[in-house]
PLY file of the C-alpha trace (Angstrom):
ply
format ascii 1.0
element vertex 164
property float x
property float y
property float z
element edge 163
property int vertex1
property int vertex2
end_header
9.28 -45.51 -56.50
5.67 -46.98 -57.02
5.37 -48.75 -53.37
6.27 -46.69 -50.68
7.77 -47.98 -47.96
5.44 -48.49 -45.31
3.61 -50.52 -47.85
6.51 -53.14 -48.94
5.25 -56.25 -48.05
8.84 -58.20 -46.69
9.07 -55.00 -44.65
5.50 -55.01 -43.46
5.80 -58.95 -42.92
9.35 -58.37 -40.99
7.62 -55.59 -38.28
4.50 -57.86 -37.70
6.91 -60.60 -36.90
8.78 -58.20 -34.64
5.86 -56.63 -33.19
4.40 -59.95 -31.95
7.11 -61.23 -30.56
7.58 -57.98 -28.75
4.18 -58.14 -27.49
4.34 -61.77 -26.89
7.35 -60.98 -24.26
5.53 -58.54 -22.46
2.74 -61.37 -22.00
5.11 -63.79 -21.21
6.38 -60.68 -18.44
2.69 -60.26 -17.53
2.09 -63.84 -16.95
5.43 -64.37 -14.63
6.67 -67.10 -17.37
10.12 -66.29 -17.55
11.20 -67.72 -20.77
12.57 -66.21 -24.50
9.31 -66.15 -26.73
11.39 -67.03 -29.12
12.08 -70.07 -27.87
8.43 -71.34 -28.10
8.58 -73.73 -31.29
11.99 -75.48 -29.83
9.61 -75.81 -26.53
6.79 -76.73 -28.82
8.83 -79.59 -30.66
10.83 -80.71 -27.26
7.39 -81.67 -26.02
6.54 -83.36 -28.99
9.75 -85.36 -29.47
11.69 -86.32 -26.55
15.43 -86.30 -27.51
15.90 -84.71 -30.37
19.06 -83.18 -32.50
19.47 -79.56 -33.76
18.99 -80.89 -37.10
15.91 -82.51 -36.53
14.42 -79.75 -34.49
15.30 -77.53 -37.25
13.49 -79.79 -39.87
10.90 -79.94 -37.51
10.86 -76.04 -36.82
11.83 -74.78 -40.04
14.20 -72.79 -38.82
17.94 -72.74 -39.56
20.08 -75.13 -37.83
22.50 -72.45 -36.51
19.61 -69.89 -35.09
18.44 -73.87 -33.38
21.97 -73.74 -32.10
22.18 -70.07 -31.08
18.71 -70.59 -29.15
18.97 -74.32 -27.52
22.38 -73.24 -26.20
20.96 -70.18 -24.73
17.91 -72.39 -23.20
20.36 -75.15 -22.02
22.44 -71.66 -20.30
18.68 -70.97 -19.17
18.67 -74.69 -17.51
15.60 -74.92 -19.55
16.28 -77.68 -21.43
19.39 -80.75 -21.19
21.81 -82.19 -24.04
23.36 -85.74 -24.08
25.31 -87.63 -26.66
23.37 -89.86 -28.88
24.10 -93.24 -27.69
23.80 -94.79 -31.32
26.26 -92.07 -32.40
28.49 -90.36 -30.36
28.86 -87.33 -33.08
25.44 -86.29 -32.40
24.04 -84.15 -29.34
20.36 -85.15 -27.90
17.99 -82.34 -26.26
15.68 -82.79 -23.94
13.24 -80.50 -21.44
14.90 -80.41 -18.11
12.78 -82.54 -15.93
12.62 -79.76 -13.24
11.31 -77.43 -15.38
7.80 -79.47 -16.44
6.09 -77.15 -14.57
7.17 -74.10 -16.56
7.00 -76.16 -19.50
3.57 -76.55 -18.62
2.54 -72.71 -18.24
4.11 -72.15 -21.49
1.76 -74.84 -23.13
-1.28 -73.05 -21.22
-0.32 -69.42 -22.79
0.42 -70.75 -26.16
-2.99 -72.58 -26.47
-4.52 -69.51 -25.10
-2.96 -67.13 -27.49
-3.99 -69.14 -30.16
-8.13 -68.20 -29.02
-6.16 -64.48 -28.54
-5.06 -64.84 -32.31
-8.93 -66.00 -33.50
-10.29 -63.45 -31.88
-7.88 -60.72 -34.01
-8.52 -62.75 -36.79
-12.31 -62.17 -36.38
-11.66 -58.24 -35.37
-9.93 -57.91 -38.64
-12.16 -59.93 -40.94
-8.90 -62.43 -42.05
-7.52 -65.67 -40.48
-4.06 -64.70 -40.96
-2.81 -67.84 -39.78
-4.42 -69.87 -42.71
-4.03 -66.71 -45.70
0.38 -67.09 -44.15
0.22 -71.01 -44.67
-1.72 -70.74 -48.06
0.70 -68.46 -49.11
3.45 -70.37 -48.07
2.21 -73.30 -49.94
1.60 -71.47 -53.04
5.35 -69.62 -52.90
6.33 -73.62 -52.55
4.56 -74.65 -55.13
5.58 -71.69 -57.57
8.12 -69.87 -55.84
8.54 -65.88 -56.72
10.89 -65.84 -58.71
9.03 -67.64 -61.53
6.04 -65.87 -61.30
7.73 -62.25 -61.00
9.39 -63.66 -64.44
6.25 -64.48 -65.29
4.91 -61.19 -64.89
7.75 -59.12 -66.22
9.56 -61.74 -68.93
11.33 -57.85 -70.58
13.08 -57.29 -67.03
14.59 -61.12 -66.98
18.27 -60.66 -67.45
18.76 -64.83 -66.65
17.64 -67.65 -67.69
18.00 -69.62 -63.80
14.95 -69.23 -62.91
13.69 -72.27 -60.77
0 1
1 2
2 3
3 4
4 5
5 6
6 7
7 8
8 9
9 10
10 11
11 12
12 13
13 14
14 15
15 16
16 17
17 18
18 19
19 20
20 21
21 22
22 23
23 24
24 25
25 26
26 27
27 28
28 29
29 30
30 31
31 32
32 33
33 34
34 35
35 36
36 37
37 38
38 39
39 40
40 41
41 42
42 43
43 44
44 45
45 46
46 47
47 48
48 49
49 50
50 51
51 52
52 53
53 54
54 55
55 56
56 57
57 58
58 59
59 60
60 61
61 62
62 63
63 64
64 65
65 66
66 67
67 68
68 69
69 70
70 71
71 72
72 73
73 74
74 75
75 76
76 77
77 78
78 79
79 80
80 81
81 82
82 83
83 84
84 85
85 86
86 87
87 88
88 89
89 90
90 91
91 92
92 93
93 94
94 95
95 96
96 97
97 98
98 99
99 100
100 101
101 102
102 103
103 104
104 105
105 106
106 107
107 108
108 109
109 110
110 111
111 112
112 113
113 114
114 115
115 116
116 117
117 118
118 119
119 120
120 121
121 122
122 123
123 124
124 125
125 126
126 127
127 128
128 129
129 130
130 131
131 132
132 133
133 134
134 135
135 136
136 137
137 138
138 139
139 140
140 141
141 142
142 143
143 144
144 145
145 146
146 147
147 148
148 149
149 150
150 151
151 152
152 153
153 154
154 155
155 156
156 157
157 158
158 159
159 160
160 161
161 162
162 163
């Protein structure tokens, strides 16, 4: 096998992913905020939009709608955040912060915008804004996803002709 694999990049991706979040709990334990990490984009979009479905914080989020589900039941559980029924339709749910947790909700806003100057400064230790080289590459995938340029690359291996 020609990349080993310590060097395969969905792997390497998949343990820096890991390995922040990780870290970013033990913060979170070091600053006495006792919320899920994970939870910090549904936090992030809450505060942004005040009532808002699972399938609109999930467009919002870009995560799946059932990990949205999985995590705002486990922050409603958490009395983190409340659910309603849409008055305009009764078939969808509404979440909201929990009014007596603005406070929290406020610490969690202070480490986030201080972990982004924690990020720059990595950034700058390691000579790469990771944050922009992820979105460019995200935009690039988007605009030509993988698939066509692997087929691109290595037309002989193509076995189908669905490529997108």
């Amino acid at each position: 096998m020609d990349a080993p694999l310590d060097r395969l990049f969905g792997l390497q991706a998949k343990r820096f992913a890991d390995l922040i979040g990780e870290q970013g709990r033990n913060a979170y334990a070091l600053l006495g905020i006792d919320v899920d990490a994970k939870w910090n984009s549904l936090i992030m979009a809450l505060s942004e939009q005040d009532g808002a479905t699972s399938t609109e914080l999930a467009a919002r989020t870009g995560l799946s709608r059932q990990l949205v589900e999985s995590r705002i039941g486990k922050m409603e559980a958490a009395n983190l955040i409340v659910s309603e029924v849409d008055a305009a339709d009764a078939r969808r749910r509404l979440y909201r912060i929990n009014p007596g947790q603005k406070k929290l909700i406020a610490e969690v806003h202070r480490a986030m915008a201080n972990f982004e100057k924690v990020y720059n400064a990595l950034w700058k230790e390691i000579g790469i804004d990771m944050a922009e080289a992820v979105h460019k590459a995200e935009q690039a995938l988007l605009k030509r996803p993988l698939d066509q340029r692997y087929a691109d690359m290595f037309p002989k291996d193509v076995k189908s002709k669905d490529v997108a």
